[in-house]
Each structure stands twice: as C-alpha cells, then as structure tokens.
VOBA-1610 file (N, C-alpha, C; in pm, whole numbers, padded with zeros to 5 digits, always signed):
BEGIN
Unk+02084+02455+02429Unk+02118+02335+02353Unk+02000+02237+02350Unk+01968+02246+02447Unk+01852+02124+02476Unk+01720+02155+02399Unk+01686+02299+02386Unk+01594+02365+02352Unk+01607+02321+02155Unk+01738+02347+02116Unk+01745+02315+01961Unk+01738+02216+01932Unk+01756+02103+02026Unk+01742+01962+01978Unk+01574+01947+01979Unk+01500+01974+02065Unk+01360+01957+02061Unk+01279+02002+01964Unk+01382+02154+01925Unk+01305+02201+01789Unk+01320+02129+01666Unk+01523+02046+01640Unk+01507+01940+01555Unk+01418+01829+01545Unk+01360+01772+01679Unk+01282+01639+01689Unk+01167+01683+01660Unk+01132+01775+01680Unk+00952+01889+01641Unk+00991+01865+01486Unk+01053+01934+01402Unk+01089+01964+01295Unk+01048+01794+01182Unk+01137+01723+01258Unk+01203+01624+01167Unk+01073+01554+01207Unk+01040+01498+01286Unk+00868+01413+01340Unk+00769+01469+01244Unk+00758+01602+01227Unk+00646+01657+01149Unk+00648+01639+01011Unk+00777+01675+00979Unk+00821+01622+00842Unk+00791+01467+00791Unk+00868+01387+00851Unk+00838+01280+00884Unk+00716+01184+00849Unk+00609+01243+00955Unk+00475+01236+00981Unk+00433+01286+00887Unk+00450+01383+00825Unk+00348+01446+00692Unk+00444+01330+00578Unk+00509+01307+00551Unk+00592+01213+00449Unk+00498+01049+00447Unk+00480+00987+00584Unk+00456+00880+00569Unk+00286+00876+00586Unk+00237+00985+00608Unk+00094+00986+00601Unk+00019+01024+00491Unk+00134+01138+00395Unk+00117+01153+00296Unk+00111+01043+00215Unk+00199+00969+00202Unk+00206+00826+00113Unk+00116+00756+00133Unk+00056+00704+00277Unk-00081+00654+00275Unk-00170+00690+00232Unk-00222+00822+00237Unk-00349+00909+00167Unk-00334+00883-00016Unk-00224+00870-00075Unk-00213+00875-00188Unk-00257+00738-00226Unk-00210+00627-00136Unk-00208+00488-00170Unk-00386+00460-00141Unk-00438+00510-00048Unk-00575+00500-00029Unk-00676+00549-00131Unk-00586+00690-00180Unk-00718+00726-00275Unk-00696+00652-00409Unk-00571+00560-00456Unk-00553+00535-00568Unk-00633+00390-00577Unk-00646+00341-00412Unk-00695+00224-00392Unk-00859+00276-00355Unk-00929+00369-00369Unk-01073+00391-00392Unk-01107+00438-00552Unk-01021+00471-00582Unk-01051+00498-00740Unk-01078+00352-00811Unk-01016+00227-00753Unk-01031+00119-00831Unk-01179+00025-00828Unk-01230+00126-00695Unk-01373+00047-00675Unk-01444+00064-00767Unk-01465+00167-00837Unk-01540+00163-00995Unk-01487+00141-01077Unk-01383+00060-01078Unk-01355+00001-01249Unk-01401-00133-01252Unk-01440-00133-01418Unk-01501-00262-01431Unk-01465-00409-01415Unk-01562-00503-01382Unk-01543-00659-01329Unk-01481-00703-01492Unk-01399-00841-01496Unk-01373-00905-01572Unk-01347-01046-01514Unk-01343-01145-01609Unk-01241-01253-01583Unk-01107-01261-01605Unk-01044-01329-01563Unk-00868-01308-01576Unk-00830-01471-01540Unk-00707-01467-01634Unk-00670-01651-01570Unk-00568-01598-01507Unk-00526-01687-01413Unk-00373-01658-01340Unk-00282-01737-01402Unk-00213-01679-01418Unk-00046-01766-01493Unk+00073-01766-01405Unk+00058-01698-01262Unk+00116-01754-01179Unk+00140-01673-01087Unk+00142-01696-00946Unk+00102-01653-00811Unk+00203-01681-00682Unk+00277-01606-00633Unk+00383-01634-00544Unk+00407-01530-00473Unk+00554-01519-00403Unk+00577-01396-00313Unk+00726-01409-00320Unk+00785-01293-00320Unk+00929-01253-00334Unk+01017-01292-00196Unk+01168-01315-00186Unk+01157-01329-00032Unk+01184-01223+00047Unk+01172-01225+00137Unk+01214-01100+00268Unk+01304-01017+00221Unk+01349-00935+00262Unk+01445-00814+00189Unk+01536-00873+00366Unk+01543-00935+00453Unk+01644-01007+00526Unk+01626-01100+00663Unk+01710-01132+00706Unk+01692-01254+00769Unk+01581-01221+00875Unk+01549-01112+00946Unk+01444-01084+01035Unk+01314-01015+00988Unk+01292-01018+00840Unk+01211-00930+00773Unk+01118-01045+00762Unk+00906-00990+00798Unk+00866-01075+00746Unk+00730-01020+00671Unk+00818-00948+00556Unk+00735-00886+00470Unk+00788-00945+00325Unk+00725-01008+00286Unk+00672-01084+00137Unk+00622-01010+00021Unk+00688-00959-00071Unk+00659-00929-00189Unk+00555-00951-00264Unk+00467-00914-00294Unk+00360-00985-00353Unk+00418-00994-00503Unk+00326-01105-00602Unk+00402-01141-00728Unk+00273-01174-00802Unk+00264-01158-00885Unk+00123-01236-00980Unk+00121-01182-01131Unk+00069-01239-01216Unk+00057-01233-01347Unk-00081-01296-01372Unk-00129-01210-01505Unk-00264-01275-01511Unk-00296-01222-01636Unk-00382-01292-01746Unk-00454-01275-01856Unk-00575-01230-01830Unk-00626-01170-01933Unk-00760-01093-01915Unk-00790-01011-02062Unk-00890-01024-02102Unk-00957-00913-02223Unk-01029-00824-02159Unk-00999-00710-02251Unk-01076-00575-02211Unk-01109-00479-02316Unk-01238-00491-02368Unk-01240-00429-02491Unk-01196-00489-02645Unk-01203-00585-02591Unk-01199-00702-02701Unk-01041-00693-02742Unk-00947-00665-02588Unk-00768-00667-02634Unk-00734-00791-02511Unk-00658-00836-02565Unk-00580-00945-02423Unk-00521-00848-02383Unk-00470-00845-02206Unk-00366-00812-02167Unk-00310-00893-02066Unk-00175-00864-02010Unk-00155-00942-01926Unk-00087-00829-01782Unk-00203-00856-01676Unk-00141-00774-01597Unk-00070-00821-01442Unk-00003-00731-01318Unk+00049-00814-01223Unk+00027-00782-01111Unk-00051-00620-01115Unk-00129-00581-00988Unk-00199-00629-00931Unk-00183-00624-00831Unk-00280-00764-00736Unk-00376-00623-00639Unk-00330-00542-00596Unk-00429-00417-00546Unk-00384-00322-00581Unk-00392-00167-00617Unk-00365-00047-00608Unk-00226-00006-00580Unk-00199-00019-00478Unk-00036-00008-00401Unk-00010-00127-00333Unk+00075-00178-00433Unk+00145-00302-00406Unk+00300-00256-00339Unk+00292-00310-00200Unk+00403-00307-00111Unk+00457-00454-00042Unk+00400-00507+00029Unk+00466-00646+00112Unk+00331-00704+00188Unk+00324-00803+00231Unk+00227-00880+00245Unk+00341-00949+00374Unk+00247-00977+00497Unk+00267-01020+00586Unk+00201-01172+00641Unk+00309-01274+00674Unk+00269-01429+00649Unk+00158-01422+00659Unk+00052-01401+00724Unk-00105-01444+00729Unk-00140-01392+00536Unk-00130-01244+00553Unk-00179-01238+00383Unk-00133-01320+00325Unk+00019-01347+00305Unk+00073-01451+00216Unk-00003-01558+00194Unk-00074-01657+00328Unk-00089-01749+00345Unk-00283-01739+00228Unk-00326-01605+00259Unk-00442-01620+00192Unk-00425-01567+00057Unk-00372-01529+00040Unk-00349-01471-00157Unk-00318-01609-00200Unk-00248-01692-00113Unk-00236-01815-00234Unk-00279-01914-00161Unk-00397-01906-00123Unk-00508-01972-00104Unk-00612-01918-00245Unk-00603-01823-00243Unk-00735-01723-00313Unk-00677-01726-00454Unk-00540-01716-00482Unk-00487-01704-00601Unk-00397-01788-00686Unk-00458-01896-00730Unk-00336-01994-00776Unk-00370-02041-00897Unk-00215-02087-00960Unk-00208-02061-01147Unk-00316-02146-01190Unk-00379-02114-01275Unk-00481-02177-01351Unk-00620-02168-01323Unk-00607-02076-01203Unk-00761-02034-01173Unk-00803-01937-01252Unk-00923-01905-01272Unk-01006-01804-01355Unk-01070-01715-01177Unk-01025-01587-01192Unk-01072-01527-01073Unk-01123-01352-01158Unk-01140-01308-01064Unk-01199-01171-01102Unk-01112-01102-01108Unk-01128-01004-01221Unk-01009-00856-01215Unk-01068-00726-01208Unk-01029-00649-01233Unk-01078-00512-01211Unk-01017-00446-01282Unk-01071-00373-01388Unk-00953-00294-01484Unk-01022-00129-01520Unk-00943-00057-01504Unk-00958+00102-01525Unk-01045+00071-01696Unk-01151+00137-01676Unk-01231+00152-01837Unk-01153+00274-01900Unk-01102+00341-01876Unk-01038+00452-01927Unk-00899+00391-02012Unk-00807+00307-01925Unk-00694+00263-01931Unk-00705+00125-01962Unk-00768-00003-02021Unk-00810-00122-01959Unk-00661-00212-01946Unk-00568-00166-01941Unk-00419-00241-01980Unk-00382-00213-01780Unk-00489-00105-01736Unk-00441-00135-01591Unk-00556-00221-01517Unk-00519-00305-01413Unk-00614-00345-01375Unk-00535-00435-01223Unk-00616-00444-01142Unk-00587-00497-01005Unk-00678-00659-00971Unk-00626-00726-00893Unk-00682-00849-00878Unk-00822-00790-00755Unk-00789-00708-00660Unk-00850-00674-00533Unk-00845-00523-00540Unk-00970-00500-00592Unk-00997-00340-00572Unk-00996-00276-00390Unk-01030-00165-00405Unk-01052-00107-00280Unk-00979-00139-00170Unk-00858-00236-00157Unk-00807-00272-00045Unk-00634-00237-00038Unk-00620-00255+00076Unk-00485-00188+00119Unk-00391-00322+00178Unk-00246-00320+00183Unk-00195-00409+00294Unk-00216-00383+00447Unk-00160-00487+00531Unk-00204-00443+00657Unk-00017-00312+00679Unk+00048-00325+00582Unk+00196-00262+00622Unk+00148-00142+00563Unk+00054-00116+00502Unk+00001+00045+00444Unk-00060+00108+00613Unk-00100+00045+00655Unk-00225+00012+00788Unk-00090+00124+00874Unk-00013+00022+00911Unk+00090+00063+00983Unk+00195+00174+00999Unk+00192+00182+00851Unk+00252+00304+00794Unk+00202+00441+00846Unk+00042+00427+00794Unk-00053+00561+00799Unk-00058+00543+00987Unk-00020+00464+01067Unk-00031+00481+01243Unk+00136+00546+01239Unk+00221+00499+01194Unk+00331+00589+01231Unk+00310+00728+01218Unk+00287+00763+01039Unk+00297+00877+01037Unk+00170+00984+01138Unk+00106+00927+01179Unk-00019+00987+01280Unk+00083+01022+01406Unk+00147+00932+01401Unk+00213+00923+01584Unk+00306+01020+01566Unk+00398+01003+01451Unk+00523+01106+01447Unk+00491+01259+01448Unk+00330+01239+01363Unk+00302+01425+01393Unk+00249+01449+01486Unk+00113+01362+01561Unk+00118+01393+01707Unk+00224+01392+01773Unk+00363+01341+01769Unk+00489+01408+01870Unk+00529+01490+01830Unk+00545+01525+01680Unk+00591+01656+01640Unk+00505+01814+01704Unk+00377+01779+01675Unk+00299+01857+01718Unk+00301+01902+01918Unk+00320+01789+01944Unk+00308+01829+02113Unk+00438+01861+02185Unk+00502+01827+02090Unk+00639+01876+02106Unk+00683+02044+02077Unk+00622+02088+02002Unk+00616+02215+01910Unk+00571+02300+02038Unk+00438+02277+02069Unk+00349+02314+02183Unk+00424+02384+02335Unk+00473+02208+02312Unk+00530+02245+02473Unk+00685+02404+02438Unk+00770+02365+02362Unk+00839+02441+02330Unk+00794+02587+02278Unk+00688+02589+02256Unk+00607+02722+02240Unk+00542+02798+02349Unk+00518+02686+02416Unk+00418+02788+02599Unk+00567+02781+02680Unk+00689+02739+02679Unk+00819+02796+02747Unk+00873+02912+02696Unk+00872+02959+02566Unk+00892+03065+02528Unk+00805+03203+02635Unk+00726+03161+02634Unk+00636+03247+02692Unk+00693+03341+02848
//
C-alpha cells in the first residue's frame, strides 16, 4: 500500500513539475523573442491593477492600455510584458510609478505583427520566478522519489 502511494506522489510531482516548468519555459521564450522587436513611442491612456482574486491574495492584475503607430497604423495595445500574470505589491508599486496616463513611454512591437507589442520586453513577473522554483522542486521530489522506490525493488 505504502509502496503505491509513493509511486502516485512520484507520478503526480513529475507530472506536475513538468506542467509548471513547462509553462515557465514557454513564458520565457515568448518573453526573449520580444527583445528584438522594434522601439516605438506609445502614450498611455491608462495604467492600474485588478484586485486580488481574495481576501489573502496579494497578487495584482496588471492593466494598461496604450496608443502607438507602427508602420504608419495607430494601434492600441495592453501588454505590458510577454506573459502577463499578477504583479506583487512592490511591482505594483513600480509600474505605476513608471507607467501613468498621459505619459509618452517606450513600446516594443513585433515587426512581423506590429498590432502586438509589450510595454517591457525581455522580462518576466517575480510569480513566473516562483512558478519555474516549484515546478524544479516538484520534479526533483518526483525524481528522488522514483529513485528511492527503484533501488527497493532491487
């Protein structure tokens, strides 16, 4: 009995761990692809944060809208980086320091696509950060878990 539960916790950790590390790797490379798209100006039309998803949550939505030409088209876009997830009070506190309506700030827009474009290329949240340490941890237990249940067979 004891033996099948360890193989579920091996099982489900690895899974797990490949799920939430996977999602980081995807969010990272989509957030290095943006380092070569081209600089622009952009106005902000307005800059805020969503609230907590609950009373002990202190992850902040990020929110933004912004004007910008690209190729001689207006657009108006709301990506603020690559993979937009939640922003934690300190970020909060500097995105709208850094980002507020009526400023003219820099954008970054895919030359291929120019209707996409991010306020902050190349960068990640610190809850992406955290994410990609779980899923590390869950497959190192999946993995040493596997191990040990493999040299008892023996």
């Amino acid at each position: 009995m004891r033996r099948r539960f360890l193989l579920v916790c091996c099982a489900l950790s690895l899974v797990g761990g490949m799920g939430l590390s996977g999602d980081f790797a995807l969010k990272a490379f989509r957030a290095w692809q943006t380092l070569d798209w081209e600089e622009g100006d952009a106005e902000m039309l307005s800059s805020d944060a969503g609230a907590p998803n609950g009373p002990r949550s202190r992850c902040y939505p990020p929110r933004a809208a912004y004007r910008y030409s690209a190729k001689g088209t207006q657009f108006t876009g709301q990506r603020i980086r690559a993979a937009d997830s939640c922003m934690s009070g300190n970020e909060l506190r500097e995105f709208q320091a850094e980002f507020r309506k009526g400023d003219t700030v820099d954008v970054y827009y895919d030359p291929a696509h120019p209707s996409e474009a991010v306020l902050q290329p190349g960068r990640l949240w610190c809850n992406d950060w955290i994410q990609a340490c779980f899923g590390l941890l869950f497959m190192g237990f999946g993995i040493v878990t596997g191990i040990r249940i493999l040299r008892k067979q023996r």
